[in-house]
C-alpha positions in Angstrom: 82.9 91.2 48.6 82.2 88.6 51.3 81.3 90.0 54.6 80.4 88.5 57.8 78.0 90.7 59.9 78.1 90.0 63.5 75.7 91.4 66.2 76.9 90.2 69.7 74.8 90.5 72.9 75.9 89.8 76.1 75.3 85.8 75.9 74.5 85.2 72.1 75.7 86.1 68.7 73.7 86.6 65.7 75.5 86.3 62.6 74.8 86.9 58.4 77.4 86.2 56.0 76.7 88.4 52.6 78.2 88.4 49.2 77.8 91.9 48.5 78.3 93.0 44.6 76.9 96.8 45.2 74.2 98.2 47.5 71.5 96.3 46.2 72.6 93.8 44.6 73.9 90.7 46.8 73.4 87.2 48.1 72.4 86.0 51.3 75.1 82.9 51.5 74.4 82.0 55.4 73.2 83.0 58.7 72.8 81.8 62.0 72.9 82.1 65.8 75.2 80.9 68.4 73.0 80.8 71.6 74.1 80.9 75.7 77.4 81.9 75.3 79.3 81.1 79.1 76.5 79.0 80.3 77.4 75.2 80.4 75.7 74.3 77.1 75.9 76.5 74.5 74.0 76.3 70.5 75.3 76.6 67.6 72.4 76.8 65.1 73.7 77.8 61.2 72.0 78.0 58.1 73.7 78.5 54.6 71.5 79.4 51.7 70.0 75.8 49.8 70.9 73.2 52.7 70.3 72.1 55.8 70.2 73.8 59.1 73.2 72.9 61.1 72.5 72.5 65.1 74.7 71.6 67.6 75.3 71.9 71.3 78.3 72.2 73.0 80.3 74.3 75.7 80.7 77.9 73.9 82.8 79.8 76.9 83.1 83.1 75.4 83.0 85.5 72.3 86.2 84.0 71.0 84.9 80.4 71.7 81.5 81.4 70.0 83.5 83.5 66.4 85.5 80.3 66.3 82.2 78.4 66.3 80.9 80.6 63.6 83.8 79.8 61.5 84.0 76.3 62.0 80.3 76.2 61.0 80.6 78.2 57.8 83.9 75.6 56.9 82.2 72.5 57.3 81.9 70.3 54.4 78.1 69.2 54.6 76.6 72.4 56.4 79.3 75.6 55.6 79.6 77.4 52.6 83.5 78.5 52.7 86.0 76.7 51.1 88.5 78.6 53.0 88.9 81.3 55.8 90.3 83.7 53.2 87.3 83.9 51.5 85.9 86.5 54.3 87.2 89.8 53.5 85.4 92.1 55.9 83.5 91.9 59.1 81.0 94.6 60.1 79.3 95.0 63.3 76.1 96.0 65.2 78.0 98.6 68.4 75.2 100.2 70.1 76.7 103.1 71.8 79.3 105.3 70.5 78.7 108.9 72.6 79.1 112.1 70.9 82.0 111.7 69.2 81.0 109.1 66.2 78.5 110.3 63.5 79.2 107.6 61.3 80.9 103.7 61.1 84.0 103.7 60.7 86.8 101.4 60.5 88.2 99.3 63.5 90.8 100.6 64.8 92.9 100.8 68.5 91.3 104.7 68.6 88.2 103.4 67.7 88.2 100.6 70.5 88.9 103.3 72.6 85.8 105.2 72.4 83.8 102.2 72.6 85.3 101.6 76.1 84.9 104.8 76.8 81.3 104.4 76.2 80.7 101.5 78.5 78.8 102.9 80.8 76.0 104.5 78.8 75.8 100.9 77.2 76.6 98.6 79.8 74.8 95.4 78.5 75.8 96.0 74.8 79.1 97.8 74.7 81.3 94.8 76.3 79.8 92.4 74.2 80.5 94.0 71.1 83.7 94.6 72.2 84.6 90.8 73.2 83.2 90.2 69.3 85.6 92.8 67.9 88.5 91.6 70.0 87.4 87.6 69.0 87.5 88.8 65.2 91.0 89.7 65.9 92.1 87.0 67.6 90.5 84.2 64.8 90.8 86.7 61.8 93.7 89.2 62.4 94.1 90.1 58.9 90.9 90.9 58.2 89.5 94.7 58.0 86.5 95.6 60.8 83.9 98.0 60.8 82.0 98.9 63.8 78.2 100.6 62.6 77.0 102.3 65.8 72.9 102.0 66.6 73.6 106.1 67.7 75.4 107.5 64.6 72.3 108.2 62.8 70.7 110.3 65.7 73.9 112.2 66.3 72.7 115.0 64.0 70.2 116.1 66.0 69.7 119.9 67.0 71.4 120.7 70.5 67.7 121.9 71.6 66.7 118.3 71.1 69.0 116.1 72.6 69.7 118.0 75.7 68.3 117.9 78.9 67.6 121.2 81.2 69.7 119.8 84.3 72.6 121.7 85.0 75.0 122.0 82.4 77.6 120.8 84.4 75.9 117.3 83.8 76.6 117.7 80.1 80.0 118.5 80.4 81.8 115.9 82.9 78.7 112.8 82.1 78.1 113.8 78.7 74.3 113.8 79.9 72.1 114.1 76.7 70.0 112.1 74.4 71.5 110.0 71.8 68.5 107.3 70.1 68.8 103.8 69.3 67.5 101.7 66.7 69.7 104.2 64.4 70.8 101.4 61.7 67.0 100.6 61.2 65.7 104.1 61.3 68.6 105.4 58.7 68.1 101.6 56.5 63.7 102.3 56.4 63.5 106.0 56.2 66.2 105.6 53.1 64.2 102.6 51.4 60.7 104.2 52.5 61.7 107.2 50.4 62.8 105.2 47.4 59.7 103.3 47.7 57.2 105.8 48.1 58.9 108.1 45.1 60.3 111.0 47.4 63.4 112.6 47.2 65.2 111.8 50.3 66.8 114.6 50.5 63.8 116.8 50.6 60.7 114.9 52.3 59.8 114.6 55.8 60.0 110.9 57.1 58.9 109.1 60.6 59.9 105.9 61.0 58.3 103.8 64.0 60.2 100.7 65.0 58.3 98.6 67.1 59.3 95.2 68.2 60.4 94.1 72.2 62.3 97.4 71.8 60.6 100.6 70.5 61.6 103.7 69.3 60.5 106.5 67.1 62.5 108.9 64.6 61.5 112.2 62.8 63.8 112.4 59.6 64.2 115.7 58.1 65.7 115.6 54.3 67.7 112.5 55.5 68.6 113.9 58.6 67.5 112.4 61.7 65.9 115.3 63.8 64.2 113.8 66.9 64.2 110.2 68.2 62.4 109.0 71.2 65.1 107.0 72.8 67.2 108.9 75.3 70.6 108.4 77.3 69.5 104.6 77.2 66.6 102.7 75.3 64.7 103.0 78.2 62.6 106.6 77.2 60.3 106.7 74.7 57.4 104.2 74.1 55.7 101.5 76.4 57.9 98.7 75.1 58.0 94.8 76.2 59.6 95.2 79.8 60.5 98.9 79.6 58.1 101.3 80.9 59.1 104.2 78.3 58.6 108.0 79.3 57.7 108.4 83.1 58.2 110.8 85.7 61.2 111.2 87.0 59.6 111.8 90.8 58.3 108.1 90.2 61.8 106.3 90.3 63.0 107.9 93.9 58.8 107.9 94.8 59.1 104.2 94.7 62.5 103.3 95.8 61.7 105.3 98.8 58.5 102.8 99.5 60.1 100.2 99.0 63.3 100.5 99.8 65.1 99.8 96.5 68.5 100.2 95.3 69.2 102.3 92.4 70.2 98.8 90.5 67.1 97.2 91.7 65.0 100.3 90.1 66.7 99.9 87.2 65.9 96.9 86.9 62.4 97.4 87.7 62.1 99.7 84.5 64.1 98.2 82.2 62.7 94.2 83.1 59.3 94.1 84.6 57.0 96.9 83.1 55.7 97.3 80.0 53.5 95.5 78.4 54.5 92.9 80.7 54.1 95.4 83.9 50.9 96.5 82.5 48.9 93.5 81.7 50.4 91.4 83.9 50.5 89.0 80.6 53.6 89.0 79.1 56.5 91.2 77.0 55.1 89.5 73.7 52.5 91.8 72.3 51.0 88.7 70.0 50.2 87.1 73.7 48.9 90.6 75.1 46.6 90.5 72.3 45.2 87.1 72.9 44.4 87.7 76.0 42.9 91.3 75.0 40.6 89.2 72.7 39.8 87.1 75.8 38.6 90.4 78.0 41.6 91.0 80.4 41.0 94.7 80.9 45.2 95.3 82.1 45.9 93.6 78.3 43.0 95.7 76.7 44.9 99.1 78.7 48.5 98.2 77.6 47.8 98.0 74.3 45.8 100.9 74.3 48.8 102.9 75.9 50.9 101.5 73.2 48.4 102.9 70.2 48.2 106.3 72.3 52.2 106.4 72.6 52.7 106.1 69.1 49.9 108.4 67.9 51.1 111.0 70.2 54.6 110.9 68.8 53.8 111.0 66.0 51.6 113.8 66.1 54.6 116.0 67.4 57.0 115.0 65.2 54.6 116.1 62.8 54.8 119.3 64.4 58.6 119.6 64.8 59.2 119.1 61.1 55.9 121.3 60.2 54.3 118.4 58.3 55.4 114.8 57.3 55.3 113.2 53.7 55.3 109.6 54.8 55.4 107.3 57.9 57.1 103.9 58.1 56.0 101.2 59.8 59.1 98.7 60.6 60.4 96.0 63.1 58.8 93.1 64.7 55.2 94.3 65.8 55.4 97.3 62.9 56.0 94.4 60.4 53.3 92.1 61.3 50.3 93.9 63.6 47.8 95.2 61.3 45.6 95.7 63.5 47.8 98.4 65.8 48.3 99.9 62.1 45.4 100.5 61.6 43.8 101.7 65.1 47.2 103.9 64.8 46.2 105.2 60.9 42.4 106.0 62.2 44.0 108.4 64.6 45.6 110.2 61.6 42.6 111.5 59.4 43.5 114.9 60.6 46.7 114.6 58.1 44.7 114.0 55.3 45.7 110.4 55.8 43.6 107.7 53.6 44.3 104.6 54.7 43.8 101.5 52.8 42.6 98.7 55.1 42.7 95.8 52.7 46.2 96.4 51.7 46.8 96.6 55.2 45.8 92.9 55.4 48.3 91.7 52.8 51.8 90.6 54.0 54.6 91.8 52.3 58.4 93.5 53.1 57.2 96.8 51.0 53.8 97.9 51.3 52.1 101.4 50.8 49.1 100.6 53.4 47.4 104.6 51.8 45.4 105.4 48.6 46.9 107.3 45.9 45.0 110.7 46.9 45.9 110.3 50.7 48.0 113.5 51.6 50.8 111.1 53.9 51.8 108.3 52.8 52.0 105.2 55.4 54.4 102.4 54.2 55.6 99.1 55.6 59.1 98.6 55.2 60.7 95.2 56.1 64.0 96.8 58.2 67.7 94.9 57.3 70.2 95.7 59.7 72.6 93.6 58.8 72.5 94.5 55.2 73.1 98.2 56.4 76.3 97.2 58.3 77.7 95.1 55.3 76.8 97.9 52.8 78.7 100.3 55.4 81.8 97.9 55.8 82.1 97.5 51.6 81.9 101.1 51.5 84.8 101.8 54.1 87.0 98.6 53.3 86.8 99.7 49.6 88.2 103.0 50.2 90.5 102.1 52.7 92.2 99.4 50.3 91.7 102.6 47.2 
């Protein structure tokens, strides 16, 4: 089945088409990136597998501008890899919040769209753009089946004791208050392959999986359940990320506005774009330029990455204790992927759990890598995360059954 994954942001849209025989068997047949979507110039930049990369600028004035791009791109005769537009027989995409009421993807529908609406304000840099992509798809494809794969599903089967906040209840009920996670697709796509890799039975083993990239979040997965995330009502709790200043105290937002004089928009802004790593060190979001300049002595870089290791350590240490042990922690995303070195200061921390790390395998580079020796008690694996083949295996799944 051909299947064109889309993951629209509020000015760009990332794209993978995939020829998708089963779960794990399938080919990568193109990707690409279509770049400052509304702004005067927009990019097209495509890929298809064994030719050329395919750039082009041009005005790109909205989501149905930038799909049409995507198609044009995959049907040209030098760069493309589609002899015609009814080769594409489902499209799958990355929604970020779907509330309460969706524990799984599910097809597109009119009810569907609905909900996503609904959920607008809990995701109001995300939501809208994956809805402009959804409605795109049915303007330039209308015949074509959608499936939406929501970054919250995974979390929603999380114990009422853990998701809720102790405000008044009241809050629950007319705001739907409460914490959902993000990063779901990734935490359900490592903790799955982690297990498979590391010879545990999914469905009896005790997983946490640590994304860590610009955005950051934890998961304790509990026989394939997710359990516990660290992500709240937005991305925002959790973990020191690149401009988001993770768990605080609440009494510091109005503490500040009050000094200040900010708006509730202008402190949300404040957390979400300009703390941090960045807030900390004063360096930058990009932890491989925190680093360097922790190499060169700046004690605010040295402190922020510190905070980092400590935030990690200290989840997972109580995740540990919410599931009453763990058989193997996953590693995943663009820092988990790639910094050995916050691997390791993180694994050193982790003796206490029997943990035997293996520092030379933690030197390698590799999508799948078990960075413990065989007598270690946990296991600590690198998994490369694939969103995108998560949503197309979710669309095949659902667009088979529907058409059955």
């Amino acid at each position: 089945m051909i299947i064109l994954v889309l993951n629209c942001g509020s000015s760009s849209l990332k794209y993978q088409l995939l020829d998708m025989k089963n779960d794990d068997v399938y080919n990568l047949v193109a990707k690409g990136l279509v770049e400052r979507i509304g702004m005067e110039l927009g990019c097209v930049k495509h890929k298809a597998a064994g030719k050329e990369q395919y750039v082009c600028e041009k005005p790109i004035a909205d989501h149905t501008v930038a799909v049409k791009a995507v198609i044009e791109a995959l049907l040209d005769k030098e760069y493309g890899c589609l002899n015609t537009l009814e080769d594409i027989e489902a499209v799958g995409h990355r929604v970020l919040h779907g509330g309460s009421e969706i524990v799984c993807s599910k097809l597109v529908d009119e009810h569907l769209i609905s909900i996503v609406e609904k959920c607008c304000d809990l995701g109001p840099l995300h939501n809208p753009a994956n809805l402009r992509g959804i409605r795109a798809v049915q303007e330039v494809l209308p015949s074509v089946p959608q499936v939406a794969v929501f970054d919250t599903a995974f979390h929603q089967t999380m114990p009422a004791y853990s998701y809720m906040y102790a405000l008044p209840y009241e809050y629950f009920e007319k705001y739907a208050i409460r914490k959902y996670g993000f990063h779901g697709t990734s935490h359900r796509y490592v903790s799955a392959e982690g297990a498979k890799f590391a010879g545990l039975d999914y469905n009896n083993c005790r997983i946490i999986t640590c994304h860590l990239g610009n955005g950051s979040s934890i998961a304790a997965v509990e026989n394939g359940k997710c359990v516990d995330t660290t992500m709240g009502l937005t991305p925002l709790d959790g973990l020191i990320m690149g401009t988001r200043c993770g768990s605080i105290d609440p009494a510091v937002v109005n503490y500040i506005a009050k000094k200040e004089g900010k708006t509730p928009d202008e402190m949300d802004t404040l957390l979400n774009k300009k703390s941090g790593l960045l807030g900390l060190s004063g360096v930058s979001s990009d932890l491989r330029d925190v680093s360097a300049a922790a190499n060169d002595g700046n004690q605010r870089a040295k402190l922020a990455l510190k905070k980092l290791t400590h935030d990690i350590i200290k989840y997972i240490g109580s995740y540990t204790a919410e599931m009453n042990g763990v058989d193997l922690i996953v590693f995943t995303g663009g820092i988990g992927e790639n910094n050995s070195r916050l691997r390791r200061r993180v694994a050193e921390n982790l003796s206490y759990l029997g943990v035997k790390f293996d520092a030379q395998a933690n030197e390698e580079k590799a999508d799948e890598m078990m960075l413990t020796l065989p007598e270690s008690k946990v296991k600590i694996a690198v998994i490369a995360t694939n969103e995108e083949l998560m949503i197309a295996r979710d669309t095949m799944h659902i667009v088979l059954n529907e058409e059955e």
